[in-house]
C-alpha positions in Angstrom: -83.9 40.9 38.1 -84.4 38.7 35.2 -81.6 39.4 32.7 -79.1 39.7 35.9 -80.6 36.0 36.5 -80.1 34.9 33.1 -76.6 36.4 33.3 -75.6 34.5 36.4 -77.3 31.1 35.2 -75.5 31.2 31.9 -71.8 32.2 33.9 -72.7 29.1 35.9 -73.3 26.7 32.8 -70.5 27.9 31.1 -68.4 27.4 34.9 -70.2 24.0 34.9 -69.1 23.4 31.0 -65.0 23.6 31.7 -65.5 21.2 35.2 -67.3 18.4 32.0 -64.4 19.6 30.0 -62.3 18.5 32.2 -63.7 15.0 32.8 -64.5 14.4 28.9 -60.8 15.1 28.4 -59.8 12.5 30.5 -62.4 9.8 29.4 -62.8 11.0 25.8 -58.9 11.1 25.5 -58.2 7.8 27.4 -60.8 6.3 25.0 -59.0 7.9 22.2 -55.8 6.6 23.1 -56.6 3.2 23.7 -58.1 3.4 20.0 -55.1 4.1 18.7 -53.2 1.5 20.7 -55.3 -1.3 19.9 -55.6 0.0 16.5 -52.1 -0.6 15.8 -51.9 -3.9 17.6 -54.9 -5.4 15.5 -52.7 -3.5 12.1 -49.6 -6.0 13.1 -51.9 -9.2 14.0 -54.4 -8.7 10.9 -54.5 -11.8 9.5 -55.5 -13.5 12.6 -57.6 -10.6 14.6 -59.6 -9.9 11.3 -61.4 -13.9 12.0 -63.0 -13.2 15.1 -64.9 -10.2 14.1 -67.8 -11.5 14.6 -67.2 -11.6 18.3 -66.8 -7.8 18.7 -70.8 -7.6 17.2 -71.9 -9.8 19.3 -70.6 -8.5 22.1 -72.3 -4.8 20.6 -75.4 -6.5 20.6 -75.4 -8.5 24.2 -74.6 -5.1 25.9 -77.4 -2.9 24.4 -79.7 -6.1 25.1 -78.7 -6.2 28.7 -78.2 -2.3 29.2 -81.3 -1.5 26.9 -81.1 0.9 23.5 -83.0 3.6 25.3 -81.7 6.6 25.9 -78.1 5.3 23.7 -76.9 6.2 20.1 -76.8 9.3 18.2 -80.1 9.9 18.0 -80.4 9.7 21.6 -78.2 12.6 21.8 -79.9 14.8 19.5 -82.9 14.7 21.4 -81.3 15.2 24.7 -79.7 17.9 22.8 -82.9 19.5 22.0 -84.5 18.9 25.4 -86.4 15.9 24.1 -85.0 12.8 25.7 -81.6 12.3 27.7 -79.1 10.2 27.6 -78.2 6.8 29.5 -74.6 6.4 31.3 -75.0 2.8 30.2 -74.0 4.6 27.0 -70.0 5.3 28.3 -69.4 1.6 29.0 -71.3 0.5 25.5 -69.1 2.6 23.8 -66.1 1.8 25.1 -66.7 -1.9 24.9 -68.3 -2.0 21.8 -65.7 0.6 19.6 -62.5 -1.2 21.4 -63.6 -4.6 20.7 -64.3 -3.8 17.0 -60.7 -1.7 16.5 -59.0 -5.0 18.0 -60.9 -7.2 15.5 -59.8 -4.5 12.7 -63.6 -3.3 11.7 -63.6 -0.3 9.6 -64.9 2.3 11.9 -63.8 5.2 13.5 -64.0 7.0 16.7 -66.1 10.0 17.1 -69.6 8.4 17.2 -68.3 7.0 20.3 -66.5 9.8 21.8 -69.5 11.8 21.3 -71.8 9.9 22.8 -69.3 9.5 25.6 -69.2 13.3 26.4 -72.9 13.6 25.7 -73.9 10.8 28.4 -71.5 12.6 31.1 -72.8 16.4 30.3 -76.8 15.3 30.0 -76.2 13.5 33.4 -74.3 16.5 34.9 -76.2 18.6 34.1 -79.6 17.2 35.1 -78.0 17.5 38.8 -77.8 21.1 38.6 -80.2 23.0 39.8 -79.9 25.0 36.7 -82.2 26.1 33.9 -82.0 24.2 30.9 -78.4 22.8 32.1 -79.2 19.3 30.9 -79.9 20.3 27.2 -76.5 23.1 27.1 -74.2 20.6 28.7 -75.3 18.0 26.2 -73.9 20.1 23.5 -71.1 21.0 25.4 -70.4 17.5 26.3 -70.6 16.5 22.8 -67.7 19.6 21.7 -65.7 18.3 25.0 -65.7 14.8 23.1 -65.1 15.5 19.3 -62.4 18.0 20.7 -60.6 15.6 23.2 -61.1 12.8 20.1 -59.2 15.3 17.3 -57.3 17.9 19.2 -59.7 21.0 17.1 -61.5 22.8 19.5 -62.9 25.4 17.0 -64.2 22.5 14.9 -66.1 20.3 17.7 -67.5 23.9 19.2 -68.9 24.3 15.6 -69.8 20.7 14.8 -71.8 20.3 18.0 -73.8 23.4 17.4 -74.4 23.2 14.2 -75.5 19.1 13.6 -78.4 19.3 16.3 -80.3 21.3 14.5 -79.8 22.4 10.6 -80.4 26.2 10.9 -80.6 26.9 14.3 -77.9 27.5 17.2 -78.9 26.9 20.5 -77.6 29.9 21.9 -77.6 28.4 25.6 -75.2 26.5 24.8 -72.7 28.7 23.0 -70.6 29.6 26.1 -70.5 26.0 28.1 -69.7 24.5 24.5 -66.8 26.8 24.2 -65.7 26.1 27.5 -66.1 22.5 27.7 -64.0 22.6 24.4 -61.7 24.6 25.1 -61.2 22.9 28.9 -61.3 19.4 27.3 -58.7 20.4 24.6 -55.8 21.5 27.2 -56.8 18.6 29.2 -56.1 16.1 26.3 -53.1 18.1 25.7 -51.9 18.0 29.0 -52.5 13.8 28.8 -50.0 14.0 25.9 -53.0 13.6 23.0 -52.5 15.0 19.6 -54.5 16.4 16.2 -55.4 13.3 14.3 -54.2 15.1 11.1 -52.0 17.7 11.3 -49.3 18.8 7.8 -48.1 22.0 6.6 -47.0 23.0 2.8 -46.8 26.5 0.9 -50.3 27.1 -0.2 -50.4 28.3 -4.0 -50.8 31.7 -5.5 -54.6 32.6 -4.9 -56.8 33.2 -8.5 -59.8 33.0 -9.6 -59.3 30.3 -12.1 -57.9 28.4 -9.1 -61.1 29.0 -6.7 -63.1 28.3 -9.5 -61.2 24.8 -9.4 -61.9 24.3 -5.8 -65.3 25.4 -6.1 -65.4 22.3 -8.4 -63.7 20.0 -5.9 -66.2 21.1 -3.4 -69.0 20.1 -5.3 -67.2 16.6 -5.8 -66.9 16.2 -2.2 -70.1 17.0 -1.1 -71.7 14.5 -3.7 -69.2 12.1 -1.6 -70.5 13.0 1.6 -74.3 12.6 0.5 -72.8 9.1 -1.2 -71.6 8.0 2.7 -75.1 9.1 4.2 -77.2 7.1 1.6 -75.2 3.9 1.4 -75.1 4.4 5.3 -78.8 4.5 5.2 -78.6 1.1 2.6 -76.8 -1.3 4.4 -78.8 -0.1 8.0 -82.7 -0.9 6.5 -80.8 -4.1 4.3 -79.5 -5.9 7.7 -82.3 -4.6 9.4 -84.6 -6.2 7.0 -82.4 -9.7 6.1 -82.0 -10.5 9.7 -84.0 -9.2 12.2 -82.4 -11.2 15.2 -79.7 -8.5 16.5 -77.3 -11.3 17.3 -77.4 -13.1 14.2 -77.1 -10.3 12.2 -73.8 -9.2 14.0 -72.6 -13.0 13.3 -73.7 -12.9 9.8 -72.6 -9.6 8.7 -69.2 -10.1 11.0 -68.3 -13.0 8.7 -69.3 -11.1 5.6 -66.9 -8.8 6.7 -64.0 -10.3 7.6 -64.2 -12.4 4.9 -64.1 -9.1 2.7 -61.4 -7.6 5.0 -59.0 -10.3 4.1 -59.4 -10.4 0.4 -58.6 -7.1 0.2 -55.6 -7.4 2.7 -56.9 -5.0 5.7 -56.6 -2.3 3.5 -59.6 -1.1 4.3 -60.0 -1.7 7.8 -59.7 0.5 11.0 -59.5 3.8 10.9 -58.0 4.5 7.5 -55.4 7.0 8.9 -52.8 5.9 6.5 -55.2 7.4 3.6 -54.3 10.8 4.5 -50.3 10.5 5.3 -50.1 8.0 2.3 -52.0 10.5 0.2 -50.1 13.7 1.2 -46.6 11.9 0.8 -47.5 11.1 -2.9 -47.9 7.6 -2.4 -50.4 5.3 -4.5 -54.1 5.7 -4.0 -56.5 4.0 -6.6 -59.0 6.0 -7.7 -61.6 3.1 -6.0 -59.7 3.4 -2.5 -62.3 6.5 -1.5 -65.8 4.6 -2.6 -64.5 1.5 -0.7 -63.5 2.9 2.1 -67.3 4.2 2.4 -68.6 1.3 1.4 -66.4 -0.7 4.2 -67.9 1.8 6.9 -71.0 2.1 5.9 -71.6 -2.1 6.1 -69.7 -2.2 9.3 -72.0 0.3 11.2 -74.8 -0.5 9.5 -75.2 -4.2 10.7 -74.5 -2.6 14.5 -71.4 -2.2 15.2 -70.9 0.6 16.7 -67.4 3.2 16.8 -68.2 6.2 14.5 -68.1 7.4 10.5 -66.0 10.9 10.8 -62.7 9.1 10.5 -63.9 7.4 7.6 -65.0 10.3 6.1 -61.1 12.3 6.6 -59.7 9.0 5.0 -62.3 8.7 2.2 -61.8 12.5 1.4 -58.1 12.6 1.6 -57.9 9.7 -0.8 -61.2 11.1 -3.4 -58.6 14.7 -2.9 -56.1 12.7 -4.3 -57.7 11.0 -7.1 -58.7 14.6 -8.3 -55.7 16.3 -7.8 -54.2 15.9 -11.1 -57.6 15.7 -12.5 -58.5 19.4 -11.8 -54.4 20.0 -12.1 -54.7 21.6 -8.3 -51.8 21.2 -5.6 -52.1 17.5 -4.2 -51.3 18.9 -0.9 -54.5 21.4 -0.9 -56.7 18.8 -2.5 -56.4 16.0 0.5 -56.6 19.0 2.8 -59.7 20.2 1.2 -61.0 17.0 0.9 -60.3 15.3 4.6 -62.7 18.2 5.6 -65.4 18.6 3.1 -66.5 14.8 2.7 -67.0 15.3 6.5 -68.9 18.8 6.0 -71.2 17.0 3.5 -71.8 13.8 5.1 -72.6 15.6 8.4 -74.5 17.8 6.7 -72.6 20.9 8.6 -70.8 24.7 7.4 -68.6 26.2 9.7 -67.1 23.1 11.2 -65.6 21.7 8.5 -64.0 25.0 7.5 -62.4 25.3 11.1 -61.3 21.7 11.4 -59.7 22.7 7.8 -57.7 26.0 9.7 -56.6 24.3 12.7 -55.4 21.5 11.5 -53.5 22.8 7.8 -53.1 26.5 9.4 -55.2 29.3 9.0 -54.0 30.1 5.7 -56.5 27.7 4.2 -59.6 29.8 5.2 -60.3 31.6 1.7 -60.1 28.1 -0.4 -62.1 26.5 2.8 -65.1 28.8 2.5 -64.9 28.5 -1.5 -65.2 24.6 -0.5 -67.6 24.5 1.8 -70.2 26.7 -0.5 -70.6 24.5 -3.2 -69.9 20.5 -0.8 -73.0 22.1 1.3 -75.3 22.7 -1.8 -74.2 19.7 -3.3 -75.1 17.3 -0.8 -78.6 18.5 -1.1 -79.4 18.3 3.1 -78.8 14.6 3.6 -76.9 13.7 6.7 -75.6 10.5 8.3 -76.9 11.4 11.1 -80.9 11.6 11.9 -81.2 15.3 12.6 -84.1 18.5 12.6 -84.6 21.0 10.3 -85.0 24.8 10.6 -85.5 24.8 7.2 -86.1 22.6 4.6 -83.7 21.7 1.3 -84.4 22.0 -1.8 -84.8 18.0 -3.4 -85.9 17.0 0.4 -88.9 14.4 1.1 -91.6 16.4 2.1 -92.7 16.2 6.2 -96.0 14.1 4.9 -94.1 11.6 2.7 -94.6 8.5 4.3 -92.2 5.9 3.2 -89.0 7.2 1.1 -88.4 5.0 -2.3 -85.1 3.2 -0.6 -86.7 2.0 2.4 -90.0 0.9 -0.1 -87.8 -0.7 -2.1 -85.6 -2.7 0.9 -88.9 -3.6 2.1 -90.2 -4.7 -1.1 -86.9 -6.5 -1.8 -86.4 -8.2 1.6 -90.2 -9.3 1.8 -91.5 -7.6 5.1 -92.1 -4.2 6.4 -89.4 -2.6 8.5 -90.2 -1.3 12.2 
């Protein structure tokens, strides 16, 4: 009786993951939409949105005081992913608030964090109802595949993505069928609502040789020291404002100026979601050879003094723009070098394999799978294990703090620096 009870409790999560589809396709894609829509407005009215930045952090930081922090942010989700924690509604109108608000006032974030959390709040929630074993840890997952799919039209990708960045080295395999559902539900929901792929280009793929996968072996390596670039100056900017200004409100205000201020000088290029990194750099437009670093950089200060939104579209518009720098370098297509790179900055920086090979297939056609897993070899050694996001181990890197460290040298040396220990 037991494995026919297992059988029928897993055809019910999976039954339960496509009805959370469903619903994260609507909210996750109406969220996405409006992104884009507001996006563009704040692109036409930049030099006068960009000034009242400041507003959209402050707002960030009134809602988590009055809804509370527990139970909201990425980390939140990981636990309730791994049946630690769970994860507060609250976190649905946060993200919604806070991501639109900063996309009107032109910050330079993204989108996924949010949508994430968005489909992660609804599937921890739905599935503590259910009467279920371990239905509030699958649907989690499954709501966080429903969001990242209903976000970038990749189904594959998100079912990968949210498997795989729970837990480095381990696949919950609960969750494998509700995950698959949920994305797969979500994605022809999305569809249905008229919602796209946020990167989508075909070209004829070059001749296949070694001397050529040896080259994107090389670019591989490139990107993933890019990705573990985003995690650490991620990591920077979130102990420096933490440690400058401990008063959340302030520090939004502060760091909202800064911002703005930076925004302006360097004419909004940098700001938003950084979509035109990739159609700019596939067409053969300009891209400085600094537009990939700053565009981190940009992020990385934004979400690190609160603001909240995501990194992952950063990370396509930072590696479609490093791709194109290197192009000509490594004497590689363009066109296969933004590709390879719009995935593999986000394979290192999240500090994942598979997904960033599928997000690779489905959105530049299949034919890119041999030069995909040539790429994603050498960006997931090169990153050496670091991650923007706070996750478990199955196993441990090589060049990783040990479990016993106490204090790594950065946050030492922001404490040192800013005069006071950090909580």
């Amino acid at each position: 009786m037991k494995p026919l009870r297992a059988a029928l409790n897993c055809l019910a999560l999976t039954a339960a993951g496509s009805v959370l589809g469903v619903f994260c396709g609507v909210l996750c894609g109406g969220f996405g939409f409006g992104v884009e829509k507001i996006a563009a407005a704040a692109r036409e009215h930049f030099a006068f949105n960009v000034w009242f930045l400041p507003l959209a952090g402050l707002l960030t930081a009134a809602l988590y005081r009055l809804t509370g922090r527990k139970g909201q942010g990425m980390g939140a989700v990981f636990a309730a992913a791994r049946g630690e924690g769970n994860v507060s509604l609250c976190a649905v109108g946060v993200q919604y608030a806070g991501a639109w608000s900063a996309h009107l006032f032109c910050a330079s974030v993204g989108r996924e964090g949010a949508g994430v959390q968005i489909g992660a709040a609804l599937g921890n929630n739905f599935g503590r109802l259910l009467p279920l074993r371990g239905a509030g840890r699958a649907l989690t997952v499954a709501g966080m595949a429903a969001g990242f799919t209903a976000l970038f039209m990749t189904p594959l990708a998100a079912f990968f993505f949210a498997l795989e960045v729970t837990v480095v080295g381990k696949l919950d395999i609960r969750a494998l069928l509700p995950s698959l559902a949920a994305a797969a539900a979500a994605y022809c929901t999305a569809g249905a609502l008229g919602l796209s792929a946020a990167a989508e280009a075909s070209f004829s793929l070059p001749q296949a040789s070694f001397l050529l996968f040896g080259k994107v072996f090389a670019l591989g390596a490139l990107f993933g020291l890019a990705g573990l670039f985003f995690s650490r100056a991620l990591r920077a900017f979130s102990l420096f404002f933490r440690a400058a200004v401990r008063s959340p409100f302030l520090r939004a205000a502060a760091a909202g100026v800064l911002l703005a201020c930076l925004s302006f000088l360097t004419g909004g290029r940098y700001a938003g979601l950084g979509s035109s990194f990739f159609s700019d750099a596939f067409a053969g437009k300009e891209i400085f050879a600094y537009d990939w670093a700053v565009k981190i950089l940009f992020t990385a200060a934004t979400l690190g003094a609160g603001f909240v939104g995501g990194e992952v579209t950063a990370m396509f518009a930072s590696g479609a723009a490093l791709g194109a720098v290197l192009a000509p370098l490594f004497g590689v297509p363009p066109e296969l070098a933004v590709c390879l790179g719009y995935a593999f900055v986000f394979g290192a920086a999240t500090n994942t394999f598979f997904a960033p090979v599928l997000l690779c297939a489905e959105s530049f056609g299949f034919g890119m799978l041999p030069y995909a897993l040539v790429c994603t070899l050498s960006a997931y050694v090169f990153h050496f294990g670091r991650s923007v996001y706070a996750q478990k181990f199955a196993f441990r890197f090589p060049l990783m703090p040990k479990s016993g460290q106490k204090k790594p040298p950065l946050r030492e040396g922001v404490a040192a620096y800013c005069g006071r220990e950090l909580s």
